[in-house]
KOLZAKOL-8637 format. One line per field, with one value per residue (C-alpha): residue in one letter; residue number from 1; x, y, z. Coordinates in nm, 3 decimals. Example, Ala and Ser with C-alpha at 12.3 -4.5 7.8 and 13.67 -1.06 7.14 Angstrom:
2
res = (a;s)
n = (1;2)
X = (1.230;1.367)
Y = (-0.450;-0.106)
Z = (0.780;0.714)
//
This chain:
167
res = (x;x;x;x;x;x;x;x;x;x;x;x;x;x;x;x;x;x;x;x;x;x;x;x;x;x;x;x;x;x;x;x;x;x;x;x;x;x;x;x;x;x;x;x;x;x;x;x;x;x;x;x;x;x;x;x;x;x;x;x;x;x;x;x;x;x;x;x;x;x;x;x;x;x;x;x;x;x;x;x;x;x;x;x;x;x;x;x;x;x;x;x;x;x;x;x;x;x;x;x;x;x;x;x;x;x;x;x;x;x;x;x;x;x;x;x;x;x;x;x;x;x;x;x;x;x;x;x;x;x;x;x;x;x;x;x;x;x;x;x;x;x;x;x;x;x;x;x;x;x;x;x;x;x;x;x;x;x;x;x;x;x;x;x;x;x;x)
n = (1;2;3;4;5;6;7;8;9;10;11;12;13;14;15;16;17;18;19;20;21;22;23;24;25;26;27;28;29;30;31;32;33;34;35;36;37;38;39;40;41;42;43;44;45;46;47;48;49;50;51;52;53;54;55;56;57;58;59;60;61;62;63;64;65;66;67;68;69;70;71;72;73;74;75;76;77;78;79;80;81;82;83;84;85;86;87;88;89;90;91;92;93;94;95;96;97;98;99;100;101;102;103;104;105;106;107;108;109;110;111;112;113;114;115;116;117;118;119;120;121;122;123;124;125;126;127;128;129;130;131;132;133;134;135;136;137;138;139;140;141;142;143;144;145;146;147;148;149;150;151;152;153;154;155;156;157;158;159;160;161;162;163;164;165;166;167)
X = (-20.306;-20.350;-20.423;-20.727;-20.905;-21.006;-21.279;-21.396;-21.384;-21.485;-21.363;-21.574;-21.442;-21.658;-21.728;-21.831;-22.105;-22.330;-22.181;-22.212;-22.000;-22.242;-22.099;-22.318;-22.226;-22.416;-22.636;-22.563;-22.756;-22.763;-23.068;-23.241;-23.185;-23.147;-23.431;-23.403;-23.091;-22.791;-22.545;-22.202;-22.040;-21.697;-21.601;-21.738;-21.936;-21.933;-22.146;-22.145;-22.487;-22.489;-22.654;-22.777;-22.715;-23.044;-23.131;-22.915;-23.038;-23.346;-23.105;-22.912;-23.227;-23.326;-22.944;-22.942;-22.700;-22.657;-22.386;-22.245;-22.261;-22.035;-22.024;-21.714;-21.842;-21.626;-21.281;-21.408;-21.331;-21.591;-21.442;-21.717;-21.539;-21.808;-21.776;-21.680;-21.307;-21.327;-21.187;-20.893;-20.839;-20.887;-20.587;-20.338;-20.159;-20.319;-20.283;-20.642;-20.852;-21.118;-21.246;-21.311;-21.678;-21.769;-21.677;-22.010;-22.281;-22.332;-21.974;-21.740;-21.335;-21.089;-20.723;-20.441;-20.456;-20.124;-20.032;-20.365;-20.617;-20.921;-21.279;-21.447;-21.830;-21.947;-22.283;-22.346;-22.174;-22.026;-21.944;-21.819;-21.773;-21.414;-21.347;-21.038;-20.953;-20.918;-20.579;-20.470;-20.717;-20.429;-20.222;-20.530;-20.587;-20.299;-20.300;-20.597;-20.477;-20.220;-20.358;-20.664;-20.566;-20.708;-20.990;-21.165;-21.079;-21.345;-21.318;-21.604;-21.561;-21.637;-21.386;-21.157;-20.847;-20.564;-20.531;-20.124;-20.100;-20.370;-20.236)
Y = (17.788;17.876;17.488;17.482;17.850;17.894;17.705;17.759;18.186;18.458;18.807;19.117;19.469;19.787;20.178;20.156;20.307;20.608;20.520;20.774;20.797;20.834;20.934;20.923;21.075;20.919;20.671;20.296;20.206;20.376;20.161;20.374;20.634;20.547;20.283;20.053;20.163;19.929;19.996;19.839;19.947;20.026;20.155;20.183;20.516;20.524;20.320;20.347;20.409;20.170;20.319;20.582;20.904;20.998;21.060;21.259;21.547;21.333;21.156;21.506;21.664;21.359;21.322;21.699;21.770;21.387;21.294;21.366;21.280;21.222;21.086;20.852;20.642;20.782;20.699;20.370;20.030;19.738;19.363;19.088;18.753;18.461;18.102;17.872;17.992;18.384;18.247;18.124;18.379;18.688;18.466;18.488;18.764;18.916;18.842;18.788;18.481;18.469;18.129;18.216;18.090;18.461;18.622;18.500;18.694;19.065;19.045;19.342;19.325;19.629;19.465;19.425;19.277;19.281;19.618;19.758;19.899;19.734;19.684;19.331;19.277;18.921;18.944;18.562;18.224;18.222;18.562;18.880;19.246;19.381;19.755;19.991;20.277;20.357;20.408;20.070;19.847;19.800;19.593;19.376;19.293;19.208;18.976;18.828;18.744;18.628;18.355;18.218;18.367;18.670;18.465;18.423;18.836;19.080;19.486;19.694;19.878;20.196;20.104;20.464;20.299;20.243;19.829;19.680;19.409;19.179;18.817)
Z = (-11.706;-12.043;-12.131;-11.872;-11.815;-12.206;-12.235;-11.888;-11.892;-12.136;-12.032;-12.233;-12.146;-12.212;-12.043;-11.720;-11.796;-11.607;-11.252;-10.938;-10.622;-10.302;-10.012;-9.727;-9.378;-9.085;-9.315;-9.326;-9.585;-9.934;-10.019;-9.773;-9.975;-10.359;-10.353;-10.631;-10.791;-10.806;-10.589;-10.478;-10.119;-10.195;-9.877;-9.560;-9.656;-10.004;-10.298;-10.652;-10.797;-11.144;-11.404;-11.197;-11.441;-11.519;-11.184;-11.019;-10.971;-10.814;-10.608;-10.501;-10.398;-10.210;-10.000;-9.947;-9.672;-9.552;-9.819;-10.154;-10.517;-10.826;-11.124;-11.196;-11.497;-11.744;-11.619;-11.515;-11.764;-11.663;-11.704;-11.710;-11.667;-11.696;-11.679;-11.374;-11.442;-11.340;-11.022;-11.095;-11.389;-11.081;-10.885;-11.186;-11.096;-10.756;-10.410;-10.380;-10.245;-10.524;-10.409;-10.019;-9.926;-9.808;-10.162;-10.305;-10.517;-10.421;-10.222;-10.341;-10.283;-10.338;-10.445;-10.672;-10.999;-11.239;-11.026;-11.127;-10.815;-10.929;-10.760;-10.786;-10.774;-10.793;-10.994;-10.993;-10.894;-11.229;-11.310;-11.184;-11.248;-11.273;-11.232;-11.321;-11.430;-11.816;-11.805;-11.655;-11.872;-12.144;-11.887;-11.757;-12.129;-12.188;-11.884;-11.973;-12.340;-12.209;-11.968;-12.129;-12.541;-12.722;-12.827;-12.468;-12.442;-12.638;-12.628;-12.691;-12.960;-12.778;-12.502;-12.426;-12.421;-12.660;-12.607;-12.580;-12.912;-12.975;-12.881)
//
């Protein structure tokens, strides 16, 4: 692999950012309630609110009793991996169909990834958004590095976690 995926994938890790759990009770549909705040359905009743910080108390007042809030973002590591190759890089070492027609842009997939629990948001047809916890972002860089080289593989420099080598 590590012959073909270079030039065809660039992974860049960095925070997660300001990211909220919303659980919602009896509501479908947490664009009926957040408006026009990113979201990604991670589970039948609960979405993370992107970037959603600044609002919550907004967004509290406005869910009331229907649901729950909480933010997340700062045990969270977010992996873009762009270029017509973040397929093939996501089937490295997972159990996970990354090229099925139905996991297209705005589809989200819970799996397995180099024993790491990770949450996968495809943004576009050439790139999605890779999510794990802080703690287990040392062993999906080193993954990474591994298959396509350290070069294809940039860290934020504000990135809470204590990276495994650099090659």
């Amino acid at each position: 692999m590590t012959d073909r995926v270079p030039d065809r994938v660039t992974v860049t890790m960095a925070p997660a950012g300001d990211v909220i759990a919303l659980d919602l009770w009896s509501e479908d549909d947490a664009q009926a309630v957040c408006g026009d705040i990113a979201s990604l359905r991670v589970e039948p009743r609960r979405w993370w609110l992107l970037d959603a910080g600044a609002r919550i108390d907004a967004l509290s007042a406005t869910i009331g009793e229907r649901g729950a809030l909480a933010p997340i973002g700062g045990g969270l590591v977010r992996a873009t991996l762009a270029g017509p190759g973040w397929r093939e890089l996501l089937m490295v070492a997972g159990l996970f169909d990354a090229e099925h027609p139905g996991f297209g842009p705005g589809a989200v997939a819970s799996t397995v990834l180099h024993h790491v629990p990770v949450r996968i948001a495809v943004i576009g047809e050439d790139a999605c958004d890779v999510y794990c916890a802080a703690s287990y972002a040392p062993s999906l860089i080193e993954l990474w590095r591994h298959a396509i080289g350290a070069q294809s593989v940039s860290i934020s420099p504000g990135l809470p976690v204590a990276t495994i080598g650099t090659a």
